[in-house]
C-alpha positions as CSV (number, residue, x, y, z in Angstrom):
1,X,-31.4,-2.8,215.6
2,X,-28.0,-4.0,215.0
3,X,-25.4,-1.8,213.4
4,X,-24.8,-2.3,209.9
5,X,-20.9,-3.4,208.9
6,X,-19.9,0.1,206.6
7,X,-18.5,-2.4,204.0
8,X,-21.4,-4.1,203.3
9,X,-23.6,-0.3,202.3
10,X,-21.5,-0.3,198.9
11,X,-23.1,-2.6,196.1
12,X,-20.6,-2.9,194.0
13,X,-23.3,-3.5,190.7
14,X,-24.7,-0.1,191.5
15,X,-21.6,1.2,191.5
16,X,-20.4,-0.1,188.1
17,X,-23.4,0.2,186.1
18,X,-23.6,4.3,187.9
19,X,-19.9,4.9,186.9
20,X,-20.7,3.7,183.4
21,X,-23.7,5.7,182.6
22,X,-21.5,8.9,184.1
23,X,-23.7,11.5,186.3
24,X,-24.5,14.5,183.8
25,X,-25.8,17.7,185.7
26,X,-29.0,19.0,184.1
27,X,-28.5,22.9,184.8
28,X,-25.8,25.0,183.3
29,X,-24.6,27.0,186.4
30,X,-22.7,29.9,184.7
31,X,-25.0,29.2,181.9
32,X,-22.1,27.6,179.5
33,X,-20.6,24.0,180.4
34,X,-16.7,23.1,179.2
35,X,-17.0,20.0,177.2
36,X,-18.5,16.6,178.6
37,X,-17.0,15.7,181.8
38,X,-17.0,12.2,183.1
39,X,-17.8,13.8,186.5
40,X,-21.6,14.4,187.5
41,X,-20.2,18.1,189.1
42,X,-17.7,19.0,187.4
43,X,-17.0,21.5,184.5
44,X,-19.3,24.9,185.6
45,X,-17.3,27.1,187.0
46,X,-14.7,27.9,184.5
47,X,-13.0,30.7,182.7
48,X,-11.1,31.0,179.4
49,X,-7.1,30.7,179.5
50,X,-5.7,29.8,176.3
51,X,-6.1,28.2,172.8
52,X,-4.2,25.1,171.1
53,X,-4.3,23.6,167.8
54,X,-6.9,21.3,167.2
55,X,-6.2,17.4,166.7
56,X,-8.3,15.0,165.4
57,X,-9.9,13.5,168.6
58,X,-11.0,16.5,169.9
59,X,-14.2,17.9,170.9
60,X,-15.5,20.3,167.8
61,X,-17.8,22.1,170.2
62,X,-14.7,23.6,171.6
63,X,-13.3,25.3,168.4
64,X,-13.1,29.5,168.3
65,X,-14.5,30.2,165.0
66,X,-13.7,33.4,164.9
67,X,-9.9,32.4,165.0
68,X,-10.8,30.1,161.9
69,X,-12.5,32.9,159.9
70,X,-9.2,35.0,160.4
71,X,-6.4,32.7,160.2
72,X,-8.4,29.6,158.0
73,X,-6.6,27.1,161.0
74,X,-8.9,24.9,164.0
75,X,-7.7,26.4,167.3
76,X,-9.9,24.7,170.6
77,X,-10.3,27.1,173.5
78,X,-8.9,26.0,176.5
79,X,-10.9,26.3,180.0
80,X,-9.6,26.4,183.6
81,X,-11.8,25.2,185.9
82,X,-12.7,27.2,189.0
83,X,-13.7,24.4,191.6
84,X,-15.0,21.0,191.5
85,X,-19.2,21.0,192.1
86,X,-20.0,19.5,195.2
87,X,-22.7,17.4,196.1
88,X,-24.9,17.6,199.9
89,X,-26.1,14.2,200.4
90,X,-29.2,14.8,203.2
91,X,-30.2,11.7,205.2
92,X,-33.8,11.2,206.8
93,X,-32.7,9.6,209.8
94,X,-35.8,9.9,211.6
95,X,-37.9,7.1,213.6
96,X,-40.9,6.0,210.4
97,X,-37.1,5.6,208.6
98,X,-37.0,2.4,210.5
99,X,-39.6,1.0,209.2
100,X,-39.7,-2.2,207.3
101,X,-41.8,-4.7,205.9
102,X,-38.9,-7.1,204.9
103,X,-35.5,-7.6,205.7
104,X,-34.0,-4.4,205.0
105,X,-35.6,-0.7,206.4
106,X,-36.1,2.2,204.4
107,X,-33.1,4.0,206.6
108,X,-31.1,0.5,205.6
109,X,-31.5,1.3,201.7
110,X,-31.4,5.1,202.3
111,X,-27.8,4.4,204.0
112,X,-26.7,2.3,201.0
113,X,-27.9,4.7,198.4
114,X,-25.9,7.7,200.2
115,X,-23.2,5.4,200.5
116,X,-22.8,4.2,196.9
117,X,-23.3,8.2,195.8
118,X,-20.6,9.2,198.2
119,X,-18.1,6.6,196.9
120,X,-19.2,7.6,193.1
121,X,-18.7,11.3,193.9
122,X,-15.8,11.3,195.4
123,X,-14.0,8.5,192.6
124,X,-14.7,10.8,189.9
125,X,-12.5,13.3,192.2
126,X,-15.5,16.2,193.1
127,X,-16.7,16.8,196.8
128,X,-19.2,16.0,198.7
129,X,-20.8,16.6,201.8
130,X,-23.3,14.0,204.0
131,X,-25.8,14.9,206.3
132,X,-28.1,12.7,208.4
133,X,-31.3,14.7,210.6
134,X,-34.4,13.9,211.7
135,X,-35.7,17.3,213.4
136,X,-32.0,18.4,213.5
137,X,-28.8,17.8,212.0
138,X,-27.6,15.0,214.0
139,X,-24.3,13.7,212.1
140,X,-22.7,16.1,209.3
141,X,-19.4,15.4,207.4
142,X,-18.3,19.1,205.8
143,X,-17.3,19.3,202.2
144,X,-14.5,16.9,200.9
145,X,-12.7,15.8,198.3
146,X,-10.5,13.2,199.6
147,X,-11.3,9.5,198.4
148,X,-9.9,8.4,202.0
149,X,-12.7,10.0,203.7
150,X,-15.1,6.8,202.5
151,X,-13.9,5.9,205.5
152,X,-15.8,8.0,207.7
153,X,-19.3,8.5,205.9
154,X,-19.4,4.7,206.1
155,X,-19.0,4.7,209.3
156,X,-21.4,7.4,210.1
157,X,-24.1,6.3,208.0
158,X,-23.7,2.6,209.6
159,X,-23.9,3.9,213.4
160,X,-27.1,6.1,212.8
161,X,-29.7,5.0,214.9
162,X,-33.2,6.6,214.3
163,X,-35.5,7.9,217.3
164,X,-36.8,11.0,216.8
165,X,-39.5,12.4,215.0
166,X,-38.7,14.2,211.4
167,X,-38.3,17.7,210.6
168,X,-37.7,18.1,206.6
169,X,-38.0,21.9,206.1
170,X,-36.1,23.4,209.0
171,X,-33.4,21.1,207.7
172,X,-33.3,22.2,204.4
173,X,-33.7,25.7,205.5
174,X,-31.1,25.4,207.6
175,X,-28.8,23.7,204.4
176,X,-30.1,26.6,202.0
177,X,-28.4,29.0,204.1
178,X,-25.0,27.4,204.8
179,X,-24.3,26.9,200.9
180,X,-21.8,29.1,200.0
181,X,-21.4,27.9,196.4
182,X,-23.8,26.5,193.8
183,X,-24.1,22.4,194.0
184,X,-26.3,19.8,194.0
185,X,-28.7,18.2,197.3
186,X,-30.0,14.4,196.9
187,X,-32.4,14.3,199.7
188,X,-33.2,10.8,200.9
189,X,-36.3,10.4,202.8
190,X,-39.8,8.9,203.2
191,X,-41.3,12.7,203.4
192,X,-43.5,11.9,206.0
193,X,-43.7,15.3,207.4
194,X,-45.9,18.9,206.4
195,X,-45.6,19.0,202.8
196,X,-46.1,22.7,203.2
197,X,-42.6,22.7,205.0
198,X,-40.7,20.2,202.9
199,X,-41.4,22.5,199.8
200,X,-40.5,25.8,201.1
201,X,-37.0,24.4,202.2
202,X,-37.0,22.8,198.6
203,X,-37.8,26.8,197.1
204,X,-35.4,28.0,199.8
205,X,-32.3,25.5,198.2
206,X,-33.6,26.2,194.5
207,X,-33.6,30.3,194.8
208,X,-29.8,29.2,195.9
209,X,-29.3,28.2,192.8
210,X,-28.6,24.8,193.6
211,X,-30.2,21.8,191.5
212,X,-32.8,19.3,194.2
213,X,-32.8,15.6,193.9
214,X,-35.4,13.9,195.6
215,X,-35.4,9.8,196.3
216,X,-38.8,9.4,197.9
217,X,-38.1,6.2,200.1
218,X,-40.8,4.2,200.2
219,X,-41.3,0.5,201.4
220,X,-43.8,-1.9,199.1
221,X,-46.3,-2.8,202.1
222,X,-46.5,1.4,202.3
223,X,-47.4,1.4,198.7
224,X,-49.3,-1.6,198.4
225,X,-51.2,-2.2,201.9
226,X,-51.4,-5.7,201.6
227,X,-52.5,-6.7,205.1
228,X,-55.5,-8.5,205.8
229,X,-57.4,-9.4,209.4
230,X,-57.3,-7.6,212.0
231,X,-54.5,-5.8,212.9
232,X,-52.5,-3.3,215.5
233,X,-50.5,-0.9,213.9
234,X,-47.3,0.8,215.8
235,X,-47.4,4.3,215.6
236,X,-44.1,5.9,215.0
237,X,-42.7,9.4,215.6
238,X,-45.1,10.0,218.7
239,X,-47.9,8.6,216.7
240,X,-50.4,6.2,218.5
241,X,-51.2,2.7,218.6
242,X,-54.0,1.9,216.0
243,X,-56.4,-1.2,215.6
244,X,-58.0,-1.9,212.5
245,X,-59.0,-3.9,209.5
246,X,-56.9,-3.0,206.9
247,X,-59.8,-4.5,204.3
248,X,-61.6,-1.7,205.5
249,X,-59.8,1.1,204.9
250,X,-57.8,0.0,202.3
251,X,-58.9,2.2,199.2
252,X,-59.3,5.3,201.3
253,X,-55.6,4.6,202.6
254,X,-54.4,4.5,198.8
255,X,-56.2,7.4,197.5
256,X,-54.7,9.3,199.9
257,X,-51.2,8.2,199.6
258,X,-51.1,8.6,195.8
259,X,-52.8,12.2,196.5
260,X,-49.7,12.8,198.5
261,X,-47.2,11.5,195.8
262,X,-49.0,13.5,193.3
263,X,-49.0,16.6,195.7
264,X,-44.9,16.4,195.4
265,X,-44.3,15.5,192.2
266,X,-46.4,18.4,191.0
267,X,-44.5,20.4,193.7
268,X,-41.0,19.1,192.5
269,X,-42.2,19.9,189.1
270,X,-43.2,23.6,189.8
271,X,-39.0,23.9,190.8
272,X,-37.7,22.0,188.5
273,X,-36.5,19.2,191.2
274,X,-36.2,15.8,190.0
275,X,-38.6,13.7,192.0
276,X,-38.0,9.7,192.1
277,X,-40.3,7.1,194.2
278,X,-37.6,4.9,195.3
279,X,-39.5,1.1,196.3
280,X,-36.8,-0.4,198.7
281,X,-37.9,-3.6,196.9
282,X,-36.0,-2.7,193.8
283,X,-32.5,-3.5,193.9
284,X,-30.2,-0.3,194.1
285,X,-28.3,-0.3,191.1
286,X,-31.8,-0.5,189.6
287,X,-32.7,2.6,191.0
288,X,-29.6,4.6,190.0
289,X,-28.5,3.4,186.9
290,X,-32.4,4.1,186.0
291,X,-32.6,7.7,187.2
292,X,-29.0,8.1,185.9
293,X,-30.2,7.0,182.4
294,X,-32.8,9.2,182.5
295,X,-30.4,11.9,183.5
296,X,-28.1,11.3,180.6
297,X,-31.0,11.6,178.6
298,X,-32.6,15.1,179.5
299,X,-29.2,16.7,179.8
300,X,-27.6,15.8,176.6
301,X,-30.6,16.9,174.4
């Protein structure tokens, strides 16, 4: 597989239709959020420093009412924030990433997609950290806040070769334990590992305190089995040749992949994790301005 130039991983429509929608985090860490930030990670940690008068303009969620019932003037309180949020961006680089039907892979869009996050992140001045593992952490760029550093998740993403098998939990264990401050992981994978294991590192990130993403990477002829004939199917991941006729097996094949689906959504549901099927058909800025419309929705009501 060729390497992909790092330039051509950001879509710039996904990027301006994202920016313009704005990221909105959906849980209140310190349980009170600082007026509407622009930022998706921005505005948690904060503490009280000062009022000022209020001018028209302002936001009227911010005014001290107590100050008006004893002086009869608007004062806003004034917040000084602690840190900016970071986000951990977590890759499935593993082999049945490589798979595709058409002209792009699964790993292909999963390396735009953590791409076009990183750049978002990172423009609207909060930190982030990137990870790509298959049954280890194989390439990991600690926290930053620097815009420069596009650089050098671009060019890690674009290197990436996959060849080994996957390993979701251990990974996300692993994660769990090295975040030292609340945030937000985006996982990126096809999940095509022990459900079992993929949700306890999920719990294991969640009793963190940390809010779970999930882009379930899936390509169409995965979701659709539209072959026909007979035909010899690669195993990946250690997996075994296999001959068949995908007529045959076709309805049994589906059940069972829309049992797995519902298996994790239900899963992602029991702690509160957003879950979204990602079709590497759809074009990207589909797929964020989408869940990012959504987002704005639920975390603004």
């Amino acid at each position: 597989m060729a390497k992909t130039h790092p330039n051509l991983l950001l879509d710039p429509l996904a990027i301006q239709r994202a920016e313009s929608l704005g990221l909105h985090a959906r849980f209140v860490v310190e349980g009170y959020m600082a007026g509407e930030h622009k930022s998706p990670y921005r505005g948690f940690a904060v503490e009280f420093t000062q009022h000022r008068e209020y001018v028209p303009g302002d936001d009227t969620r911010h005014l001290d009412w107590k100050v008006l019932g004893r002086t009869d003037r608007y004062y806003l309180k004034q917040y000084e924030q602690e840190t900016n949020y970071v986000a951990h961006i977590l890759l499935d680089g593993s082999e049945s990433m490589k798979y595709g039907s058409g002209s792009i892979t699964k790993l292909d869009y999963g390396k735009m997609m953590a791409a076009c996050l990183s750049y978002l992140i990172l423009h609207q001045r909060d930190a982030v950290a990137v990870g790509v593992f298959d049954a280890a952490m194989r390439h990991y760029l600690p926290r930053t806040g620097n815009m420069a550093s596009i650089h050098t998740i671009m060019s890690i993403l674009a290197a990436f070769k996959p060849t080994e098998q996957t390993g979701i939990g251990p990974v996300l264990h692993e994660a769990a334990g090295q975040i030292r401050r609340k945030g937000i992981v985006i996982l990126i994978s096809d999940l095509f590992d022990d459900e079992d294991a993929i949700m306890s590192g999920i719990q294991h990130l969640r009793f963190g305190g940390n809010e779970v993403i999930l882009f379930h990477t899936m390509d169409p002829f995965e979701l659709e089995f539209p072959f026909s004939g007979m035909v010899e199917f690669d195993g990946l991941e250690k997996m075994e040749k296999l001959m068949t006729r995908p007529r045959e097996i076709r309805k049994s094949y589906l059940r069972e992949v829309e049992s797995f689906r519902a298996r994790i959504r239900e899963g992602c549901d029991r702690n509160n994790v957003h879950y979204v099927l990602v079709n590497t058909t759809q074009p990207l800025h589909e797929v964020l301005s989408g869940y990012l419309a959504f987002r704005l929705k639920t975390t603004t009501r």
